[in-house]
N, C-alpha and C positions, 0 to 999 in steps of 0.2 A: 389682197387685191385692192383694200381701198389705199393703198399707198401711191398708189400708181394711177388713180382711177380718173385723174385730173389732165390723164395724158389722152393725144387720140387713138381712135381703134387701132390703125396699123401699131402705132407703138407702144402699145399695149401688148399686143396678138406681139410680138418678136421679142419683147420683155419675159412674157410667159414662157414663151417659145425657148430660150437660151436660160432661162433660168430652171426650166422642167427635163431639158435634155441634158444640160451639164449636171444636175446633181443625179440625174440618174446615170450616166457615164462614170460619173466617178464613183459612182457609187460599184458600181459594175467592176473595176477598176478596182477597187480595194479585193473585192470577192474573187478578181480572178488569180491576183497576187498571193492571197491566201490560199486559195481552194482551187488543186489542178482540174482541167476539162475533163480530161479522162478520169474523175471519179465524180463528177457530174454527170457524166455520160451514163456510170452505173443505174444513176434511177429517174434518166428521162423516161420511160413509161408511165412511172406514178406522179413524178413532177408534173408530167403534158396533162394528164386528168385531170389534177389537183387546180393547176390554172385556168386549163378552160372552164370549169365549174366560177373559179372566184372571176378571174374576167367575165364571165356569162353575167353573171350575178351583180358584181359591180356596173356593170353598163345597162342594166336594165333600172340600177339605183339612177344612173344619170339620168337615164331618157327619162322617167317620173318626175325627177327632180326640174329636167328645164323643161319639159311639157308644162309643169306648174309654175312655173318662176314665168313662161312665155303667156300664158292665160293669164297671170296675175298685172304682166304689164299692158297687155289690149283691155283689161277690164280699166286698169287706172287711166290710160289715154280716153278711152270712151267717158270717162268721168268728167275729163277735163272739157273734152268735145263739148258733153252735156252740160257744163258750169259756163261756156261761151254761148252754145244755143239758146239756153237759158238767159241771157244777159241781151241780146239778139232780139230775141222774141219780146222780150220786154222793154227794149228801146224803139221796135216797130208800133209795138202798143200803146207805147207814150204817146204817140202824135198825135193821136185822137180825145190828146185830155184837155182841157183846157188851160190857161194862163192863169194864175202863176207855175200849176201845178206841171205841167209841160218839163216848164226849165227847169224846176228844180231836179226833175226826177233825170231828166236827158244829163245834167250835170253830177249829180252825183252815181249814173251809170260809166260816164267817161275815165270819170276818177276811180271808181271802182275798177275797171279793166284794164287803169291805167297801172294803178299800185299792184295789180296782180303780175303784171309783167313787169315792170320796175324794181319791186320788190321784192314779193312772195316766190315767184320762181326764182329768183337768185339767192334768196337765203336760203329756198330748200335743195337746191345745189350745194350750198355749204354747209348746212347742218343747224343753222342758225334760226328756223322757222320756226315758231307758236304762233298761234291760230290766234286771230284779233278780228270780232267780232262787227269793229265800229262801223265798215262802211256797208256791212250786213246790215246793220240794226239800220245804221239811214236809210235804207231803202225801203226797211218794211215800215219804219216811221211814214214816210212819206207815203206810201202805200195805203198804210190803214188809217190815218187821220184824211185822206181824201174822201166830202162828201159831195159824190156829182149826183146832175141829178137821175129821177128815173129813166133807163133808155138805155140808149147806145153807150151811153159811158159807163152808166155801171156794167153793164155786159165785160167790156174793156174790164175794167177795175177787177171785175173777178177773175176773167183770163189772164189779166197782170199778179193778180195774188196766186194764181197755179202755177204760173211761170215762176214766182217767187219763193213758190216751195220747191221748186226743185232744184232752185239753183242754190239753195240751201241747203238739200239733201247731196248734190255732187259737191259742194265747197267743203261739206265735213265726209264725204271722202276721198278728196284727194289730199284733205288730212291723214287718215288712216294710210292710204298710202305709201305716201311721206313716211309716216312714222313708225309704222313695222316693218320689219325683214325677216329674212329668212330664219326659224327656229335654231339657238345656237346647236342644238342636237344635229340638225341636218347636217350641217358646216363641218360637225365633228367626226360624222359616217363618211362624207366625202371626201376629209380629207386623210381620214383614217385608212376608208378600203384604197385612194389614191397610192397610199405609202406602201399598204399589202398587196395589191396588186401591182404596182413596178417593180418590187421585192420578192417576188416571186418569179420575176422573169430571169435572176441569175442563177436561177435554178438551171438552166441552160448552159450550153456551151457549143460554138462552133466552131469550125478551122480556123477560121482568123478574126481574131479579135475585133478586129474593125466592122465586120457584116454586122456582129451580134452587137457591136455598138451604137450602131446606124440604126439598125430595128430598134435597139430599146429607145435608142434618142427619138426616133419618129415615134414610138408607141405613147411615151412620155409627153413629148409635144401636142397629139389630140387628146388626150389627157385634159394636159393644162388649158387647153385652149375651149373646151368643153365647161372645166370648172370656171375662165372668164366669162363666156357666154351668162353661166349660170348668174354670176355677181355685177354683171351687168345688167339682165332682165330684174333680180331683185331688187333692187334700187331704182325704182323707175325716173326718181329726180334728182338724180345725183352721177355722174360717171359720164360718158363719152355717150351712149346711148340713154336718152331722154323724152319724157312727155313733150309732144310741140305746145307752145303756146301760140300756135299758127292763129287759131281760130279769134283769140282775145287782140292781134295784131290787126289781124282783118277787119274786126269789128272797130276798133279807133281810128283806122287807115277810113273807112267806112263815115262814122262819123264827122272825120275831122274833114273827109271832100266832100260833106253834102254841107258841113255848116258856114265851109269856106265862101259859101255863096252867096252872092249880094240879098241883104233883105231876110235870111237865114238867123234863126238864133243861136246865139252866142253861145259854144260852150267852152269849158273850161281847159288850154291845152295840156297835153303830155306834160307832167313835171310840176305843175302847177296847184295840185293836190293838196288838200290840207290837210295835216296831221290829223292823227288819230288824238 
């Protein structure tokens, strides 16, 4: 699946789709060539058992499998949610600190949300992503060497360090993320019982070749289109379906039309970021 995974869903879903029908057709297709109906016919009774038991079986492997792979992609988006909300909450809580501390901290929140989208989501669309700490560590620099004084600003300053932990707890995991999939064992039973159960459908035979072609082509097709589903959900940043980075958009779209403003402090724009 990751061959393909660069393409979009429609063409994806008809990829699958023609590639899961034609090998099981032909596959059909060799077997009927070989093996007449009429002595197939001998042992549809124990055949029909025998499949509905491994199709029961095998489809109940699926539903587990994208019930889990579907939970593991809303748990990574809520991460991401909470690494913007996080970054949000802490750029409303800036405004109440004082100069110098203000700009620094407004500026390097911009840059940070800016490389997250710039960057970070696009490498880990490619596969090219490690965790790089540096505009992390700015911030809690900037964070923990401010001494305001007693009051309303340290109140702030502690609310900003709780905001900063957790946008430190969601940034290392939409690490995690990123960087696990699905157990190669899983991969190996789905695509395993996949082979035994379409393989078991020529155990069949009916009057005209074409009906039983047709079945097995559609049976084959939600098949495959189940095991995309699945390699789509596990991958939540990489493939045709992906984590939004709405929320880190919103937030610089955010900043950049309030600081546009006459008399407004200057922040740093999109692109302008400095290396780590």
């Amino acid at each position: 699946m990751n061959l393909i995974e660069t393409l979009s869903t429609v063409a994806q879903a008809i990829i699958v789709v023609l590639v899961f029908s034609g090998l099981t057709v032909a596959g059909l297709y060799l077997v009927r060539r070989h093996v007449s109906p009429e002595r197939l016919k001998e042992d549809h009774d124990v055949a029909g058992f025998t499949f509905s038991v491994v199709g029961a079986f095998y489809g109940v492997i699926l539903a587990f499998v994208i019930v889990a792979v579907w939970q593991r992609f809303e748990r990574a988006n809520e991460r991401a949610e909470d690494e913007s909300l996080a970054l949000s909450n802490l750029y409303n809580l800036s405004r109440g600190f004082d100069q110098p501390e203000r700009g620094e901290l407004e500026t390097a929140l911009h840059d940070y949300a800016t490389k997250v989208i710039e960057r970070e989501f696009k490498q880990m669309s490619q596969y090219t992503y490690t965790l790089n700490m540096h505009d992390e560590n700015v911030l809690w620099q900037l964070l923990l060497k401010y001494s305001p004084p007693a009051g309303a600003q340290q109140i702030l300053l502690d609310k900003s360090l709780d905001q900063m932990a957790a946008l430190s707890d969601a940034r290392r995991l939409r690490y995690v993320y990123y960087s696990e999939d699905l157990p190669t064992v899983i991969w190996v039973v789905i695509y395993v019982g996949c082979v035994i159960t379409l393989g078991f459908s020529y155990f069949f035979s009916t009057r005209l070749f074409r009906s039983q072609a047709i079945m097995s082509a559609t049976f084959a097709a939600l098949i495959g289109l189940t095991i995309l589903a699945i390699s789509e959900l596990a991958t939540p940043y990489q493939g045709a379906i992906v984590v939004s980075d709405e929320g880190f958009r919103f937030l610089i779209a955010s900043m950049n039309g309030e600081h546009a403003q006459p008399g407004a402090h200057a922040v740093a724009a999109p692109g302008t970021a400095s290396s780590p």
